[in-house]
Legacy VTK file of the C-alpha trace (Angstrom):
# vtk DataFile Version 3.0
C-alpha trace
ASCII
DATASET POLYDATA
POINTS 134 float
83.879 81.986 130.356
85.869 83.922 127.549
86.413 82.346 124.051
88.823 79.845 123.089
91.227 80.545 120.089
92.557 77.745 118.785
95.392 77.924 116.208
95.283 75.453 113.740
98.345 74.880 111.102
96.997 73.431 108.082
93.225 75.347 108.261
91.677 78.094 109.697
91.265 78.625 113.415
88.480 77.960 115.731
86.924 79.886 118.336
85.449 77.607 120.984
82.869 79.411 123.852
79.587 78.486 125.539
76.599 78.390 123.800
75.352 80.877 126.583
78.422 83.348 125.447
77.394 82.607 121.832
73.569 83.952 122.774
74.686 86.922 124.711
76.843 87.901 121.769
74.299 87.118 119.436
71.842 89.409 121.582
74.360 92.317 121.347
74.630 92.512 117.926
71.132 92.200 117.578
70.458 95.055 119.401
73.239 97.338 117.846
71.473 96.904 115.233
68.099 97.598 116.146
69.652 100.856 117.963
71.278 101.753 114.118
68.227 101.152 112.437
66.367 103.154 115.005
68.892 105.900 114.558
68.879 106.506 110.936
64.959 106.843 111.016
64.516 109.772 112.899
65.066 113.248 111.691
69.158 113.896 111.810
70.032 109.966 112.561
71.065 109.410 108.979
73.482 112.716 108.714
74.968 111.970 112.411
76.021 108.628 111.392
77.384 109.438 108.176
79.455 112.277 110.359
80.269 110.101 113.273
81.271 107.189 110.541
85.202 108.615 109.498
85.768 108.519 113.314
85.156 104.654 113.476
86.210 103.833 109.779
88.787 106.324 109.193
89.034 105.302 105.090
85.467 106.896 104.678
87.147 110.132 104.724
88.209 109.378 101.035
84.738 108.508 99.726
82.653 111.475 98.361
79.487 112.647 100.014
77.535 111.084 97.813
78.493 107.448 98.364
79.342 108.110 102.253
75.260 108.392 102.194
75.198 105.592 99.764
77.601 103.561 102.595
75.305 104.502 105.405
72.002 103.074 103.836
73.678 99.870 102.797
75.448 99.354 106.225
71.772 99.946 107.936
70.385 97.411 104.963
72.687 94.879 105.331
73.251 94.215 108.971
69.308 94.358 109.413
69.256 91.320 106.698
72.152 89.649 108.388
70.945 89.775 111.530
67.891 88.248 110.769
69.816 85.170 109.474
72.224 85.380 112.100
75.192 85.326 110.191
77.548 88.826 109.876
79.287 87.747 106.705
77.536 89.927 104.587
78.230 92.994 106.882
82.075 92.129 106.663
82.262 91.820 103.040
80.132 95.179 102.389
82.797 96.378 104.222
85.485 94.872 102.597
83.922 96.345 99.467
83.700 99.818 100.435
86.923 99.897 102.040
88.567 98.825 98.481
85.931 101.867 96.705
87.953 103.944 98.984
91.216 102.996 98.255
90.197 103.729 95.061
89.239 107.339 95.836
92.099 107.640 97.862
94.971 107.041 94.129
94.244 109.665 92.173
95.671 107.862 89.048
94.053 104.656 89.760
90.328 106.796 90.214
91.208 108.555 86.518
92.342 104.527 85.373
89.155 102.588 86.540
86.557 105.675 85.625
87.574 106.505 82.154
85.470 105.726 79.637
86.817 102.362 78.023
85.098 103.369 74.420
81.834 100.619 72.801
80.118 99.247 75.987
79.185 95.861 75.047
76.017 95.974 77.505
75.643 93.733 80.893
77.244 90.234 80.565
74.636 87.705 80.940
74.735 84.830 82.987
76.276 81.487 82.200
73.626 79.213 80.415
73.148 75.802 82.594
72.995 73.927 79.667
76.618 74.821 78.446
77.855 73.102 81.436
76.500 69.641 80.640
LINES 1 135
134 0 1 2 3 4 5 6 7 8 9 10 11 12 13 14 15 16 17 18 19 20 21 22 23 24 25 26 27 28 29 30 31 32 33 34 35 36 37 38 39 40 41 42 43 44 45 46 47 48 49 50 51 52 53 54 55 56 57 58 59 60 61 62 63 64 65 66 67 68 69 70 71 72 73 74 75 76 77 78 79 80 81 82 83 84 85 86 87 88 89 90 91 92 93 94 95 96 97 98 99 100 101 102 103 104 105 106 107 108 109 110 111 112 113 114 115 116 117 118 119 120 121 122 123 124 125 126 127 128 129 130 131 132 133
């Protein structure tokens, strides 16, 4: 049986399928990701997918080397993390987040805006104290 999309007007959709779909989708991802993870540890694994990467995610092409290796270890991180929790989330906002690091990249003017020095750094901003909150 194939998923059910149901279109809702005031909230977000729903996808309704059997649990037995759920599992068997669950058990793919799973082992994509074991297959990834198995990649990048042996010898060329890591290079190949950060070379194979701009054919699936064609933004990459605007990040530099160094962060295209940065992307690949993070990607492999991440989805072994979220798949252990069973939730991809996490795998779809890291790439939400390098997709907008590319965009970045990709406007000259905006890369010179958000990388120029901005003059006293004022050091990390800590985090809110509980107590202020009361």
């Amino acid at each position: 049986m194939r998923a059910l999309w149901l279109r809702r007007r005031d909230t977000d959709d729903l996808v309704v399928m059997s649990a037995a779909r759920a599992e068997r989708e669950r058990e793919v991802i799973e082992l994509t990701t074991r297959i990834l993870s198995s990649l990048v540890r042996h010898a060329d694994g890591h290079a190949l997918l950060q070379e194979l990467l701009p054919e699936v995610l064609p933004w990459v092409r605007f990040l530099p080397a160094a962060d295209r290796h940065l992307l690949v270890q993070e990607f492999i991180d991440v989805t072994e993390a979220a798949t252990s929790v069973d939730n991809v989330s996490p795998i779809a906002q890291l790439l939400v987040e390098w997709r907008h690091t590319a965009e970045v990249h990709a406007d000259p003017e905006l890369h010179a805006l958000l990388s120029a020095p901005r003059g006293e750094d004022h050091d990390p901003v800590l985090p809110p104290d509980p107590q202020d909150g009361e």
